[in-house]
N, C-alpha and C positions, 0 to 999 in steps of 0.2 A: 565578538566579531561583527556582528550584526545589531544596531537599536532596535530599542521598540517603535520607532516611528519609524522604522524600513520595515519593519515586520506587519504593525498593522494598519496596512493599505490591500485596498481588495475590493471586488464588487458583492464577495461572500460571506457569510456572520463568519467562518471557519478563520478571520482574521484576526480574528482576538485571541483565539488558543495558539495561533502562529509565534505568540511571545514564550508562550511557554515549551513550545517546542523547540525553540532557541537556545532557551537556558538549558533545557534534557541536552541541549547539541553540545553546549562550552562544558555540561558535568562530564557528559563519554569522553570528550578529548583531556580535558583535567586527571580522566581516571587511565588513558592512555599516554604519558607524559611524550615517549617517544615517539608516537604518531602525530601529538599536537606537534612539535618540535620539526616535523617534515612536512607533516601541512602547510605549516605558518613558512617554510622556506619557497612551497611551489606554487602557496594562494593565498590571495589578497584580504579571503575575507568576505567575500559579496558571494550572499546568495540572491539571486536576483527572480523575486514573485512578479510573473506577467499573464496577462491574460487573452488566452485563442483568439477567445472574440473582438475582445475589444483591443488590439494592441498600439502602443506607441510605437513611435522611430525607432526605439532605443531597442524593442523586441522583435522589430521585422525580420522573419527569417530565424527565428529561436524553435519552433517546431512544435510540436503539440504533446513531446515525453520530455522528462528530466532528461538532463542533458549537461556537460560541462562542455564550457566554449572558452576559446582565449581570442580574446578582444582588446588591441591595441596592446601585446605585452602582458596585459591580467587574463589571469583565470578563473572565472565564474562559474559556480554552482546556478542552474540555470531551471526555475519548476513554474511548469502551468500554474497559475492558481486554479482550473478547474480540476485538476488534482487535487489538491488539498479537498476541495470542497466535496466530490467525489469520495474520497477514501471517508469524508467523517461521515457519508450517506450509508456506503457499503457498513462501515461499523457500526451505526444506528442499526440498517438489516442486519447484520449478525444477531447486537444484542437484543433485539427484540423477539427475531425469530428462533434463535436458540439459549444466549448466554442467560437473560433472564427466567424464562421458561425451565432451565435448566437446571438455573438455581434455585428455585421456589420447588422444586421433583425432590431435590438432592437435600434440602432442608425438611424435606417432607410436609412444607404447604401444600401440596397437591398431593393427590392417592395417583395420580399417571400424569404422564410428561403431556401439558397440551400449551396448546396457544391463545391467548386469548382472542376474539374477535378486532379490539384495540389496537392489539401488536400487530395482527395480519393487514389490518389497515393500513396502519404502517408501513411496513416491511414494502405492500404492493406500490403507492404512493412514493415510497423510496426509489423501486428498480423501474417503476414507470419515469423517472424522473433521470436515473442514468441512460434506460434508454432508449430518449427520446435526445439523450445528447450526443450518444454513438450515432442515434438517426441522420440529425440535422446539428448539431454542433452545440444549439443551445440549452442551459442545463437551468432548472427550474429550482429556485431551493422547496423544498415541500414544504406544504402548511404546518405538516404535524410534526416538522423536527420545530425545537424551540430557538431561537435567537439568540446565542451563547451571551455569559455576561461579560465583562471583561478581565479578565483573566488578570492583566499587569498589578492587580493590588491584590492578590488571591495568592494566599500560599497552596503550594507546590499541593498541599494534604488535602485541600479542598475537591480535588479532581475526582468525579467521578468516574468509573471504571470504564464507561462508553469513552468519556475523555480521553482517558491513558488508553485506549487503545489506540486511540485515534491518532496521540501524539508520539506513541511508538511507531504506528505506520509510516508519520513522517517522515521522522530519526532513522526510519530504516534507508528511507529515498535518499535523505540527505548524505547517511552512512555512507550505501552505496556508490554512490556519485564519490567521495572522498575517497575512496579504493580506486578507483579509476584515476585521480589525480594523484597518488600518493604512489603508485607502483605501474602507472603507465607509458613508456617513454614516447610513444606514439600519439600522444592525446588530439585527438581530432584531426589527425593526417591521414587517416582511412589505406592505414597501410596494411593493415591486417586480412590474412586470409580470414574465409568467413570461420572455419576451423578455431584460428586463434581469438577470432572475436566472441564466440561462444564459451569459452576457455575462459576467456578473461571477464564476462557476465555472470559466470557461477564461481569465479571467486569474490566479485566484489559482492553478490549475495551472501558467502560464508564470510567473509570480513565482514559486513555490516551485521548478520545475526550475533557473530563471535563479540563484538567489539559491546552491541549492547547488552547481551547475558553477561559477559563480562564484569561492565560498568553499573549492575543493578543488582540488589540482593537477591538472595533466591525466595523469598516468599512474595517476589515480583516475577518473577518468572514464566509461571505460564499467562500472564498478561503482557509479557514479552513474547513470547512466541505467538500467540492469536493473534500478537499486533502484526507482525512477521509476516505471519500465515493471510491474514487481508489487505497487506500492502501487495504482495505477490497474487491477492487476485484482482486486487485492483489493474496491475499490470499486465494480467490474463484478458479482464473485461476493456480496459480501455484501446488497447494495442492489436487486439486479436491476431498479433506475430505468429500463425501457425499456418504454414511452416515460417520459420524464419530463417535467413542468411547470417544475423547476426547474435541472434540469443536463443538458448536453450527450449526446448518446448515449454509453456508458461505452466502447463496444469502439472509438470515434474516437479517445479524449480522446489517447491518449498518443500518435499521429498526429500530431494537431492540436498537441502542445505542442513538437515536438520541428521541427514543420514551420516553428510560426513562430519559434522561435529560431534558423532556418537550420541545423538538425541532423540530420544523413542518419542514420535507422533501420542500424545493420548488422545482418547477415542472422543474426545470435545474438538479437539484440533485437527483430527482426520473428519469428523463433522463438518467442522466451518471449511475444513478444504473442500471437500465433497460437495458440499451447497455451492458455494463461490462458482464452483463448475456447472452445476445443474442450473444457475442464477444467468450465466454465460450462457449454454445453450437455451434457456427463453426467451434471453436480451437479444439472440441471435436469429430466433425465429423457427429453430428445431419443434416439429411436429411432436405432439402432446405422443402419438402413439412411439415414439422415440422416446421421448422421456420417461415414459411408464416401465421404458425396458433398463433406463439409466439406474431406478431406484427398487431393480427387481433383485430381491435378498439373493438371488442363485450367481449374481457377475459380482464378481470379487474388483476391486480398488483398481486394479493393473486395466481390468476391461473396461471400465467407467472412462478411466483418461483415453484409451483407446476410441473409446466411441467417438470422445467428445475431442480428440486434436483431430480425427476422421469429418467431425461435421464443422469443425474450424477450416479445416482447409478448404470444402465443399464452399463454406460461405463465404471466406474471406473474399 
């Protein structure tokens, strides 16, 4: 649906893996024949990558979330590129701060779960650099992520697990967006009460987790759901929609998607949600003696989000 030379244009390295996220998009609709088959009836085709900052004519007035727009007739899959670039930071912070750490515990390189000083570098370097873009809008790539290669001559197997998460993230945006154009008769006529527009954001979430569990083997799986799980916090950290009129509270969503597809959170993915949240309240400004109480073993998961759609709303 989309070239490589639509895809890698960008002010951010995260434009070279944008080809491979492309192809993850034509294999899910390949492996949903009847979805491709109604896609291809209500849209053109065009995902169209633009940027906050720097925008042309063509994106004036496209807004600062994913979004599907109909413009002259077509309908457009419509995504920041500081998204893109963003979710591959947040998944760098994941794997550094946990996924790897976690696995060097779980292989038994390590006698205890710890961090190194490198990765904490890191990880800080990372969420200083998201946000300093919730601050003032501009988004810094860090020194210490690498300069991705280019992906276009690179089979699929080559990707690092930091990668595939990063390209599930996307898969998920994009996913999501095509739920909204594929079962929405209202697409951008804001006829919705806020009720049914809520409604209709936690199914196009279960569609897009459903459609890619689906399209991927199960020993891809749980790199499919952490993808999941930090595209959903990316949309928690970037949006700060709490409360919102039109989407579901953000620090439930990935809860809620995983509950009704019958899918038991494991204790790495109620991890990375748990952080993504605590990652939210720093980027937000939450006093350290508030956070001390976020990560106190006696408040159970339900008070955590509590606190933290409480100091969302305070800030927003």
């Amino acid at each position: 649906m989309t070239t490589h030379e639509d895809a890698n244009q960008g002010f951010y390295p995260t434009k070279t893996l944008n080809f491979v996220t492309l192809g993850k998009f034509e294999d899910v609709l390949q492996e949903h024949q009847q979805l491709e088959r109604e896609l291809k009836r209500r849209y053109n085709g065009k995902i169209f990558v633009y940027s906050v900052n720097h925008p042309s004519e063509d994106s004036l007035g496209f807004g600062s979330a994913p979004s599907v727009k109909r413009i002259d007739e077509e309908t457009i899959i419509c995504i920041p590129e500081e998204w893109h670039a963003v979710l591959y930071i947040l998944c760098s912070s994941i794997y550094f701060d946990l996924l790897e750490p976690l696995s060097r515990y779980v292989d038994g390189e390590d006698g205890e779960f710890s961090i190194s000083k490198e990765s904490r570098d890191i990880v800080n370097e990372c969420l200083c650099s998201v946000q300093q873009f919730i601050d003032d809008s501009e988004l810094k790539w860090p020194d210490s992520l690498p300069i991705d290669s280019d992906y276009s001559t690179s089979g699929i197997s080559d990707l690092t697990r930091l990668d595939s998460l990063y390209v599930i993230s996307v898969l998920f945006i994009y996913l999501h967006e095509v739920s909204h154009i594929v079962n929405d008769e209202h697409l951008g006529l804001n006829e919705l009460s806020p009720e049914e527009s809520k409604e209709n954001e936690s199914r196009c979430d279960i569609d897009a987790a459903r459609w890619i569990l689906e399209a991927f083997p199960a020993n891809l799986h749980d790199t499919c759901r952490l993808g999941i799980v930090i595209a959903l916090g990316a949309a928690t950290i970037l949006t700060k929609n709490s409360p919102s009129f039109t989407h579901p509270e953000p620090q439930i969503r990935a809860s809620n998607v995983f509950g009704t597809l019958s899918i038991e959170m494991t204790d790495t993915m109620k991890l990375t949600h748990n952080t993504i949240c605590l990652w939210t309240a720093k980027i937000l400004g939450i006093p350290e003696s508030e956070l001390s109480k976020l990560v106190d073993s006696t408040i159970d998961v339900e008070a955590i989000y509590a606190k933290i759609r409480e100091a969302l709303r305070y800030n927003s």
